[in-house]
N, C-alpha and C positions, 0 to 999 in steps of 0.2 A: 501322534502328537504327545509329548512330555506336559501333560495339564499341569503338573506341579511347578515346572519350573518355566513356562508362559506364564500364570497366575502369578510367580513372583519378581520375572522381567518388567510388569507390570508397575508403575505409578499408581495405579487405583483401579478396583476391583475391574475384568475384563468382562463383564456381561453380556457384548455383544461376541464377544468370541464365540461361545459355545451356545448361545444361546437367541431367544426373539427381543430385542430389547422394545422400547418404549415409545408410543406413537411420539410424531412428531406432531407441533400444529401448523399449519398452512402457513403460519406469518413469519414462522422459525426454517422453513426449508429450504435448503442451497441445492445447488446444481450436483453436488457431491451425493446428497440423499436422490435425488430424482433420478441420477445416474443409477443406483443400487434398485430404486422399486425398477425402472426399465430392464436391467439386467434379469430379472426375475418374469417380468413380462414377456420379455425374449425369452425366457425358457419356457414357459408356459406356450407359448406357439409354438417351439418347439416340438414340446412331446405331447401337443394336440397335432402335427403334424401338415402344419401351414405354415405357409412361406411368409419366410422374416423379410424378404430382403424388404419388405417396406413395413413397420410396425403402424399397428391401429392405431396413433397419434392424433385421436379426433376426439372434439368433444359438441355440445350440441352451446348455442347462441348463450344458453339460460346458463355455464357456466365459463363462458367467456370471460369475465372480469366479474369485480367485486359487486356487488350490488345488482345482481341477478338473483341467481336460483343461494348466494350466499351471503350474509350481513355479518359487519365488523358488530362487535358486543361492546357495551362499555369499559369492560377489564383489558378489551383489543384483540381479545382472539376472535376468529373468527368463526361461523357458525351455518349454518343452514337456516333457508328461509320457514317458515310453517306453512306457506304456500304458495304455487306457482304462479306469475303475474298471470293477473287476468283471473286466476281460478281456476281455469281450464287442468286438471288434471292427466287428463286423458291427452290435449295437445301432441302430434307428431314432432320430436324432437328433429334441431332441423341441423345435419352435423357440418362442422367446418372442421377448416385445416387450422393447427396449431403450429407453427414454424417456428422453431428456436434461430436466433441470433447467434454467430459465432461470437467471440470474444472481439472489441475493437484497442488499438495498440495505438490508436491515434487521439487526437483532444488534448484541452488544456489539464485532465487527470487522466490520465493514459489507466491508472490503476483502478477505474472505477470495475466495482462487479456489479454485472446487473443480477435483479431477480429472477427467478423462471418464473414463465407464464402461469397464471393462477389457473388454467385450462388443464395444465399439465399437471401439477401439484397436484390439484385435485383426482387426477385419474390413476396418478401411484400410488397414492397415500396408503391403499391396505398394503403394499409391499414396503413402505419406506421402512416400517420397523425393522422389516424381517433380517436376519444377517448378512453379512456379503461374504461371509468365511462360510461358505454351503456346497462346496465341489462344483462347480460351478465349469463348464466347459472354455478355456479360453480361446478353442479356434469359433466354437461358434459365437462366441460374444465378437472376436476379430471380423468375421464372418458380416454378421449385421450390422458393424462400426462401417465398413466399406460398401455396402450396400445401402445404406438407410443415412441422410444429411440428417438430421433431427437428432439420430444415436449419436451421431459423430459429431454436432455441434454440442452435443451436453457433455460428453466425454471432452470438448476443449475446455466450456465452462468450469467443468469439472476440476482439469487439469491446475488451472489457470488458479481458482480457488484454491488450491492447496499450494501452488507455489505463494501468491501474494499474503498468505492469514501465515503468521509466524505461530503460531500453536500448531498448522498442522504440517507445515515444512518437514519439519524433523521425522517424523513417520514416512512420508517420500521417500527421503533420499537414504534415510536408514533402509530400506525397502530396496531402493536402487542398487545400495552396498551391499546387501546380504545376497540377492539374486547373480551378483555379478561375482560374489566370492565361492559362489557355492557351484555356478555352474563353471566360473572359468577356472584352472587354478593359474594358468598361465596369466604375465603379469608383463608381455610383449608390449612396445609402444604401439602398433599398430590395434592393438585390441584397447590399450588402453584409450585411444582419438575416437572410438566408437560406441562406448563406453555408455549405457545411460543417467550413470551418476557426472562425464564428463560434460556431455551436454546439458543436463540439469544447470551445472555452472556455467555454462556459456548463458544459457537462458536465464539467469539471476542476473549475471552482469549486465546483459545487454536492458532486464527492467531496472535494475538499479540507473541506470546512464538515463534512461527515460524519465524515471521517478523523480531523481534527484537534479535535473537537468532548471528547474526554476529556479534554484537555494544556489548552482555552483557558479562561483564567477565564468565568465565569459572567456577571460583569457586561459581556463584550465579545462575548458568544453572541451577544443580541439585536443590537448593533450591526453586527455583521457578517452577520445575515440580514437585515435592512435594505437593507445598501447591496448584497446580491446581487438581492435582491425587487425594489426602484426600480430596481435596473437593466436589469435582464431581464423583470420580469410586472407591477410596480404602476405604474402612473401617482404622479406626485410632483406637489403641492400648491405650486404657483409663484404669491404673490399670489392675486387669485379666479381662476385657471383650471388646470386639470391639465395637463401635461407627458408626454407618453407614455414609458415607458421609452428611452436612448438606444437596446439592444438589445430591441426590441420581440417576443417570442414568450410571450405569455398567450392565444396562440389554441392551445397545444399541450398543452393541460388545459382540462378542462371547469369551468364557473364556479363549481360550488360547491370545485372545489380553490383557484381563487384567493381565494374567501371564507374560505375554512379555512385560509388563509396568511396573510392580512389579519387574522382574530380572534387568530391565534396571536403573531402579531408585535403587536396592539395589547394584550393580553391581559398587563400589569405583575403580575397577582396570579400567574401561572404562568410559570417557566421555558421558554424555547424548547427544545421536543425537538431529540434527534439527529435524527429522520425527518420533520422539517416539511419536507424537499424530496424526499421517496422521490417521490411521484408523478408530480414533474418531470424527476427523473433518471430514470424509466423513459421516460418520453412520450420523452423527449431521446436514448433510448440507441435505442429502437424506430426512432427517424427514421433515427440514424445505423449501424445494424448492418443495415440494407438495402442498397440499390444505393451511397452512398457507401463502403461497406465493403467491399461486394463489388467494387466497381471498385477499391480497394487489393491485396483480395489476388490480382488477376490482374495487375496491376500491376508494374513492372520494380523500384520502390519495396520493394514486399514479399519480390520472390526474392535483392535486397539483404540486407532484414534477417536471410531464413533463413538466408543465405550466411555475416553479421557474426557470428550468435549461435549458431551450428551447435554441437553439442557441450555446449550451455550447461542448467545447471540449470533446472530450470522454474520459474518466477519464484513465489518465497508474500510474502506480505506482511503485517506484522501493524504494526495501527497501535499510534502509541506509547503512547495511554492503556491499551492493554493491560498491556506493559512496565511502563510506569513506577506506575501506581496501585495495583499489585499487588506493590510493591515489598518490600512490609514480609516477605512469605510467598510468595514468587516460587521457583515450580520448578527443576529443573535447566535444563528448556529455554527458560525465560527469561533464567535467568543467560547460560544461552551467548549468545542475544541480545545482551543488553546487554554482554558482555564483548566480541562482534564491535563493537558501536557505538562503545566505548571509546577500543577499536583502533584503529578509523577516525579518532576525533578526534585521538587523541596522536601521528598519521602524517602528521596537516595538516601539508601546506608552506606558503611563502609565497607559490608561485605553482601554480597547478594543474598536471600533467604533462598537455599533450597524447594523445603517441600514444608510441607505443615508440620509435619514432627520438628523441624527446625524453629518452626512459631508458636509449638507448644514445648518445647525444652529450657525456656526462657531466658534463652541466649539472650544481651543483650549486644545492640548494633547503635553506633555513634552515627550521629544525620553529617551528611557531607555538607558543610560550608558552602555556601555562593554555588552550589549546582544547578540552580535554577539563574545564576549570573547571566551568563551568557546569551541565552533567548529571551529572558527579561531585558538584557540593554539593547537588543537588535530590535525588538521591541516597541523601546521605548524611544529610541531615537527613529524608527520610520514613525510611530504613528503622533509622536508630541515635539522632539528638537526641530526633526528636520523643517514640520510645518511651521515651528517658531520661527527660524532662521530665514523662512523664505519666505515671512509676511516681512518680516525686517529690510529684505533684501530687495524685495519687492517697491517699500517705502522708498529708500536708497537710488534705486534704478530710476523711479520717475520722478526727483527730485524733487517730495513734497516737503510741506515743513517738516521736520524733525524737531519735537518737544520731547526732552526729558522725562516727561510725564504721561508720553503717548501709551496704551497700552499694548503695542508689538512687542516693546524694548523693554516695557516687563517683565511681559510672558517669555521674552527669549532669554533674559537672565534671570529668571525663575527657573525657567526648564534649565541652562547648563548648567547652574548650582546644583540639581538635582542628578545630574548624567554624571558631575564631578564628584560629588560627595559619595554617591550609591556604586557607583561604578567605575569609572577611570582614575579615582586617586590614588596616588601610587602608595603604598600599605595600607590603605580601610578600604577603598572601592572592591567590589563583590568581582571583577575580573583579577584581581591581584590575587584570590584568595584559591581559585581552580588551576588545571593545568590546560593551558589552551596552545593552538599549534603555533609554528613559527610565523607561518602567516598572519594570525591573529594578535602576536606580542608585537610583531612590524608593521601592523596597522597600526594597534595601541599606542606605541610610543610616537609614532607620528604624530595623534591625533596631539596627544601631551605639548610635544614641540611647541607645535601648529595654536596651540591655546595660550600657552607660557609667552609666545612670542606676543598674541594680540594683548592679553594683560598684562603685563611686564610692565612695575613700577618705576622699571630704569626710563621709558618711553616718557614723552613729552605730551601723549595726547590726553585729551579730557575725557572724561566720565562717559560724556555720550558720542566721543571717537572710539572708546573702545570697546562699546555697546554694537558700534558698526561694524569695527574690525572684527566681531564674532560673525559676520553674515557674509563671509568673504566667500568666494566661488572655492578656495583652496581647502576651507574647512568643511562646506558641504560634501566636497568629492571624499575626505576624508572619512567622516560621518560614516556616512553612505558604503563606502569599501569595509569599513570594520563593521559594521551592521550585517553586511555579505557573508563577510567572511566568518563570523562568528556564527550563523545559520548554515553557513555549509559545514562546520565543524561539530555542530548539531546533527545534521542530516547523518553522517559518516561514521557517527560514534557512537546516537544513543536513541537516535529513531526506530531501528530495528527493535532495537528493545523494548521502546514506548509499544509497540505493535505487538508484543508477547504478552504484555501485563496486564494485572488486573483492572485496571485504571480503563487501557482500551476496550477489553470488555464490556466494561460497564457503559463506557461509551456507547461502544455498537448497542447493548440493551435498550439503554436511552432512545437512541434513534429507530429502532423495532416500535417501541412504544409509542413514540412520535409519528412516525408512518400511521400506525394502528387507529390512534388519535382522529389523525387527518382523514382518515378513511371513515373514522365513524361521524364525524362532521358532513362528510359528503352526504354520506347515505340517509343521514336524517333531514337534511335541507334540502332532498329529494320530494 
């Protein structure tokens, strides 16, 4: 190994490369650390000379969950009790099974990671420190992965974890790249459709379609399972002959899946579900949480990223159609969400900061204008116009009195003063001032029309006819599609990046502490 020139491929200092780095604490551990102390457990049977094919995955009732043999502290870490319930010291520990959850790819946030069992955490933790760059045998970790469900569910969690946390993505598939250049040099298409940086991608697109499936209109669902379908599993209709996909893997599902993706995509009377790709993203993540993964995390790749991320929150993630379609009656811990997101946009510079020498050379960076526009008016029109318009609208439909004085007809020409001035007007609104897609400028101007028409001084009607013509069904629909479209432009452009920065971070730290919090509440009301 070149120690000089790893240490300087390096972002920041590499300590778990060559060395034991730093306990974890129980509240801070992901499936990727629990993955590494089991690896090390698996060796140690090993060369004790007992059989792996089912690892000691036991722990005894007392640390089962929280508030047994362990208590959350006020600072939120967690701790050991000073004594055994009951007292009984001597007590026969009475051992159970620990079963990890594979990853699930279904639900209204497909993206959620869960925790590992606090049973398990607890039984690795003297190995979590130790390194994963340690020679480390990979047929016998293969060995155990296919012998043992437990090894093999953490090694998905695992997996899965480092695809979803954009911090540690980049170490993956940089991993993926170097492995595949180093062993293949040939650069055949055949090699290249087998490829585990290829599949990597198949598997980002197909969570991106899931992710992003709440934020995208309706009528561009279908089109974009289409063009991942023809790419990766269907043959395309070229003239009279078919066309095999460019990335050909429809042998990684049995054929009546790729029938049931076929009906579902040709199928015009039904919407494309969120999980018309769950069976491929499993087939896809199964391939890839085996030996390409586990040659990552023994990998110099991987004691990089523990070394990068050390200290760091455990990455959650919550896709944005949660956030945002819930916007109308959104809890506190969605507002904080969205108030981090906020942040993040009104902190745009004009050029991205590198690294810290870039924030200590005192470059100066101009703030991007109206970057927070766009998720602000989507915003603001689901959770304040829309409801304007449809108490108005509501008045209107059941023919009560209508007083100029009523308070609907205030609030709804309060709120469109506001969506007009802040946002839609053309040179000062905060949409005129970004660059937004086509889709979004052919909402826009719609909405403009559609407005100009109902107040239009040339018009004959009065003050409170043209308070009504704002509550019309054409302007809602209006609304409501540039609200869409404006969140799915969001989603495509700057969400991945919301998910790298430091902003998210502190996010996920918040919510560590908030769990922590809520735990130490339980156990005292105990």
């Amino acid at each position: 190994v070149n120690v000089p020139q790893t240490i300087a491929a390096a972002k920041r200092p590499v300590v778990l490369v060559f060395s034991t780095g730093q306990d974890i604490p129980l509240e801070r551990m992901n499936y990727i650390d629990v993955a590494v102390g089991m690896m090390h457990t698996i060796r140690e049977e090993k060369n004790s000379h007992r059989d792996i094919s089912t690892l000691p995955i036991q722990a005894s009732d007392e640390v089962s969950s929280v508030g047994a043999n362990t208590s959350v502290q006020k600072d939120g870490s967690i701790g050991e009790k000073s004594s055994r319930i009951g007292g009984d010291t001597d007590a026969e520990e009475k051992l159970i099974d620990v079963s990890v959850p594979p990853p699930s790819f279904e639900g209204p946030n497909p993206m959620h990671l869960t925790t590992p069992p606090l049973a398990l955490r607890e039984m690795v933790s003297p190995h979590v420190a130790k390194r994963s760059y340690d020679q480390f045998s990979l047929s016998m970790l293969c060995q155990a992965a296919t012998t043992d469900p437990n090894f093999r569910a953490v090694l998905q969690n695992a997996f899965v974890t480092c695809v979803y946390d954009g911090r540690r993505l980049p170490f993956l598939s940089s991993h993926f790249s170097y492995q595949e250049s180093y062993e293949n040099g040939e650069s055949s298409e055949d090699f290249q459709m087998t490829t585990a940086s290829t599949q990597l991608m198949l598997f980002l697109e197909l969570t991106a379609f899931a992710e992003l499936y709440s934020v995208t209109p309706e009528e561009k669902r279908r089109d974009i399972a289409k063009r991942i379908a023809f790419k990766f599993f269907l043959p395309s209709k070229v003239g009279d002959s078919l066309e095999p996909p460019m990335f050909d893997f429809h042998h990684i599902v049995p054929d009546s899946d790729l029938r049931a993706l076929e009906h579902a995509l040709n199928d015009a009377n039904h919407p494309v579900g969120r999980n018309v790709f769950v069976s491929f993203q499993k087939a896809v993540m199964e391939i890839l949480s085996g030996p390409p993964f586990l040659s990552f995390l023994i990998s110099v790749e991987c004691a990089r990223m523990r070394a990068y991320l050390r200290n760091t929150a455990p990455f959650h993630s919550v896709c944005p159609g949660e956030i945002f379609l819930g916007v109308e009656n959104m809890d506190s811990a969605m507002e904080n969400r969205l108030q981090y997101l906020l942040m993040y946009l009104i902190c745009q510079v004009d050029r991205e900061i590198g690294d810290e020498h870039d924030v200590l050379s005192g470059t100066n960076h101009e703030r991007v204008m109206g970057a927070a526009g766009g998720v602000a008016c989507a915003v603001y029109i689901k959770k304040r116009l829309l409801n304007a318009i449809e108490e108005v609208k509501k008045i209107v439909e059941q023919a009560e009195s209508r007083n100029e004085n009523d308070v609907p007809y205030y609030n709804l020409v309060e709120a469109m003063e506001v969506a007009w001035e802040a946002f839609i007007a053309p040179g000062g609104g905060m949409l005129d001032n970004v660059a937004n897609s086509v889709e979004s400028d052919a909402e826009l101007k719609r909405v403009r029309e559609i407005l100009g028409r109902a107040v239009s001084p040339s018009t004959d009607s009065s003050e409170r006819e043209k308070v009504v013509a704002l509550a019309s069904t054409e302007l809602i629909e209006s609304f409501s599609s540039l609200s869409d479209q404006l969140l799915h432009d969001y989603a495509i452009t700057t969400y991945s990046k919301f998910k790298e920065h430091r902003f998210h971070e502190w996010l996920c730290n918040e919510l560590v502490i908030g769990k922590a919090d809520d735990a130490f509440e339980d156990t005292t009301t105990q």
